[in-house]
C-alpha positions in Angstrom: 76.6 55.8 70.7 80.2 57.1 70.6 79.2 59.8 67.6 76.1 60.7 69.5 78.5 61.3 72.8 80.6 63.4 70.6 77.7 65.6 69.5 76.8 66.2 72.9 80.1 66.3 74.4 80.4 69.6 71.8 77.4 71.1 72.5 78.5 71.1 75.9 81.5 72.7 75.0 80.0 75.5 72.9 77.9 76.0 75.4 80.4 77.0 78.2 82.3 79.3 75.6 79.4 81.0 74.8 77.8 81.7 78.4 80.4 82.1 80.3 80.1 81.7 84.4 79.2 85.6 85.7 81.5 87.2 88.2 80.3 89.3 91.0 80.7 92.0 88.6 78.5 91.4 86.1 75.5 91.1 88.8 75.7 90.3 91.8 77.2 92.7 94.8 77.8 96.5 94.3 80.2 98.4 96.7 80.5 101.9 97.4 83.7 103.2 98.2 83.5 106.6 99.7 87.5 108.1 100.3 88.6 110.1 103.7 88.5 113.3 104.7 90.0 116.1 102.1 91.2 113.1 99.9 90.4 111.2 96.5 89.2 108.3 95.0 92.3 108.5 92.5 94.7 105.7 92.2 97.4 107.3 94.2 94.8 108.0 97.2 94.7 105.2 100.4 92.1 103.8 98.7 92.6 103.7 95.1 94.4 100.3 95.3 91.7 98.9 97.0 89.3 100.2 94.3 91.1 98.2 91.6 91.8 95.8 93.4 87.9 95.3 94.1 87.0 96.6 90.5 88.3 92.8 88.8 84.9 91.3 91.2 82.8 93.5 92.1 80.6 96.8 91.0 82.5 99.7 92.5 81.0 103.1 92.2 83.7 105.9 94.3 81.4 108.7 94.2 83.6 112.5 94.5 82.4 113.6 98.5 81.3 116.8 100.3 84.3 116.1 102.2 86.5 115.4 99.2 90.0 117.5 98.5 88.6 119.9 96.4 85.1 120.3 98.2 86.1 121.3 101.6 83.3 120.3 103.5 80.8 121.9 101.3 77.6 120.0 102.2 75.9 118.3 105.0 76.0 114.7 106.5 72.1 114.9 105.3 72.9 116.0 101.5 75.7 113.7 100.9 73.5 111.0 101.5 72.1 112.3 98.3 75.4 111.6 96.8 75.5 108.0 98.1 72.1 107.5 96.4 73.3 108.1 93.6 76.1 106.3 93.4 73.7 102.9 94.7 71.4 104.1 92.0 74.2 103.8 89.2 75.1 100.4 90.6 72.1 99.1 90.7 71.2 100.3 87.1 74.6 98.3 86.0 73.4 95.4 87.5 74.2 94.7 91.3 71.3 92.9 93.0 73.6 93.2 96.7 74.9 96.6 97.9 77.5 97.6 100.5 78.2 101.3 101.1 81.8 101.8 102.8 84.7 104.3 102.9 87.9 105.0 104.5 88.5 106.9 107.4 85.0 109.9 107.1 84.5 107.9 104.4 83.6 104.8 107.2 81.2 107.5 109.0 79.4 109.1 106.6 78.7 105.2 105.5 77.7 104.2 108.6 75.5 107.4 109.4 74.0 106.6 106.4 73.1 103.1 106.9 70.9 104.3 109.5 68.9 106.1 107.8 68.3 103.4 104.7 67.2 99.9 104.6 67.6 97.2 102.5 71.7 97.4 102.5 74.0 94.1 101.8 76.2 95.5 104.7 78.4 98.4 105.7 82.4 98.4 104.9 84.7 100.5 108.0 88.2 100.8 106.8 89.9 102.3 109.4 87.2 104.4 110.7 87.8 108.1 111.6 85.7 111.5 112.3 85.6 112.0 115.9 84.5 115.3 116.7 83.3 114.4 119.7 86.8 114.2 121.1 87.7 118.2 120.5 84.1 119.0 121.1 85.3 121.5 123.8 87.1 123.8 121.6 83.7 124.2 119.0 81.2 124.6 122.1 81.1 128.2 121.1 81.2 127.9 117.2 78.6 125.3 117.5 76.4 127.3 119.7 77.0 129.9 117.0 76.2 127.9 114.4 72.8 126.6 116.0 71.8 130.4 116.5 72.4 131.1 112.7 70.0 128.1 111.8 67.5 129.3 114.4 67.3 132.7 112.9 66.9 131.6 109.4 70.7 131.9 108.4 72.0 128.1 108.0 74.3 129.2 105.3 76.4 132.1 106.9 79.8 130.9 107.6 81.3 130.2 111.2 84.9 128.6 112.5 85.0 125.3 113.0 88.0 123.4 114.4 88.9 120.0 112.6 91.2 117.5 112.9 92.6 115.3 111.3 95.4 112.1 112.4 96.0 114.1 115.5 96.3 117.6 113.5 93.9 120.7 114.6 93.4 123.2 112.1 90.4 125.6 111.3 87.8 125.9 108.6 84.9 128.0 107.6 82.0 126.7 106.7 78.3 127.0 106.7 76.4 127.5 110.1 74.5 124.2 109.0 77.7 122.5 108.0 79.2 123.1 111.4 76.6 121.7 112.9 75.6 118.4 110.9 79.2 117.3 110.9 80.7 118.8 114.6 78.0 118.2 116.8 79.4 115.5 119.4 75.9 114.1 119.9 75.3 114.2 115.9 74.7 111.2 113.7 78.4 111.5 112.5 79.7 110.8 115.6 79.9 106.8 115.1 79.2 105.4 118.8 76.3 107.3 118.1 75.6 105.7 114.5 76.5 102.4 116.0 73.5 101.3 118.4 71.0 103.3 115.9 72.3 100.9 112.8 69.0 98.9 111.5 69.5 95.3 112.9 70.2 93.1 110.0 72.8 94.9 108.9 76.4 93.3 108.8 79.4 95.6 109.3 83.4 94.8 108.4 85.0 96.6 110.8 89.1 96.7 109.8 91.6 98.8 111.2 95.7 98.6 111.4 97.3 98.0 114.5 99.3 101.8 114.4 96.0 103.0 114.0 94.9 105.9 116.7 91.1 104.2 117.3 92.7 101.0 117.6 92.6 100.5 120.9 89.5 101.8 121.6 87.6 101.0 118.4 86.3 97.9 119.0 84.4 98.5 122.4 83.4 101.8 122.0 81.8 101.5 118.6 82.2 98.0 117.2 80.4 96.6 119.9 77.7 98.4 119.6 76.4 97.4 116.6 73.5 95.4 116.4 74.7 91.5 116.8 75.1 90.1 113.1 76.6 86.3 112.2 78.8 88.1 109.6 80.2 90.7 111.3 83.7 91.2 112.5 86.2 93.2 113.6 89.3 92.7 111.6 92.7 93.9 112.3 95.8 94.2 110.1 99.2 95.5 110.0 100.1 99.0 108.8 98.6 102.7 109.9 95.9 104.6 109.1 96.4 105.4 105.6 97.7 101.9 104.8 94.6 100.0 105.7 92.7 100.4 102.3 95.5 98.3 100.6 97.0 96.3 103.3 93.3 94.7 104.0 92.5 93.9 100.6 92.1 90.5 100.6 90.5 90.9 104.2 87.6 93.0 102.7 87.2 90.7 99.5 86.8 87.6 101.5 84.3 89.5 103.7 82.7 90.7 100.6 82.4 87.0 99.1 80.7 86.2 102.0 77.3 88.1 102.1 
């Protein structure tokens, strides 16, 4: 009995060594991580610690945006959702049976906007949400109706002036008549309260934000709350500004991770 207990006992062991236990990583929930407006997904960006950090769990796929540093804005809400197809399609072909698209600052609204428009998704990651055009919407009303003229007479890709801001900081671009209007239109799909009460019930949202953060003391009621009700939803805040969030609420966003 004792040899035979041995054998077993062994067997057992070689066993575990061989097949070890899999990690989130090797199947289970895929993330994407989508960075803010005219930044990266490098490791010195706001949210390249979070994408290591997330990297030793999880599938992370941090796709290169329309929006991205050396884009410049160069597509539409509607076309980067191609992008963010892409990017579930590669995690999806590396193994994630779960997926969560999220981003920092545009990042959070493009993934948001997006999650409207697809079905099927794990849940939707807001790190310190931003993109509110609806706020200077008074100094595009010309440019916008502009821009809607162009698409209306066939010419969505001649260029018009577009204020942006960004942290509190106006400044100008040029960009595509169709461009203006996808991602400047205050009753668009970009706008988040907008996103918010179209978002497929279902769907749970991490909403995190740091206390210095300009939406925080309006975020919560004026887009937070009108997401569709969801058990595992929650609106988290931390310390730290704007583009501290991504690293600061780290842990925050695993634990809500390990949750779905």
């Amino acid at each position: 009995m004792v040899r035979n207990f041995r054998f077993v006992s062994a067997v057992i062991v070689l066993f575990i060594l061989t097949f070890p236990c899999f990690s989130h990583a090797e199947g289970k929930i895929g993330v994407v991580l989508m960075h803010g407006k005219d930044g990266t997904a490098k490791p010195h960006a706001p949210i390249g610690e979070l994408i290591e950090f997330l990297k030793n769990d999880y599938l992370v796929d941090a796709p290169d945006m329309p929006w991205s540093r050396s884009n410049g804005l160069n597509r539409t809400l509607e076309e980067s959702f191609n992008d963010i197809d892409l990017a579930v399609e590669r995690l999806k072909n590396a193994g994630a049976t779960k997926i969560v698209v999220g981003g920092h600052s545009m990042g959070a609204a493009a993934a948001l906007a997006y999650a409207t428009q697809r079905s099927g998704l794990a849940g939707v990651l807001m790190i310190a949400a931003g993109h509110r055009p609806d706020l200077w919407a008074r100094k595009n009303m010309t440019a916008l109706e502009n821009a809607k003229a162009l698409i209306a007479s066939g010419n969505p890709k001649d260029r018009v002036d577009i204020q942006d801001k960004d942290q509190g900081k106006l400044f100008a671009r040029s960009v595509a008549a169709d461009i203006a209007v996808s991602w400047f239109d205050p009753d668009g799909l970009v706008v988040m309260q907008n996103s918010a009460g179209i978002l497929k019930p279902g769907t749970p949202v991490l909403f995190i934000i740091g206390e210095q953060d300009f939406l925080r003391p309006t975020g919560e009621s004026l887009i937070f709350d009108k997401l569709p009700a969801h058990p595992k939803s929650a609106f988290v805040v931390v310390s730290g500004g704007h583009k501290q969030t991504p690293g600061i609420g780290k842990s925050e966003i695993a634990d809500w991770l390990n949750k779905l």
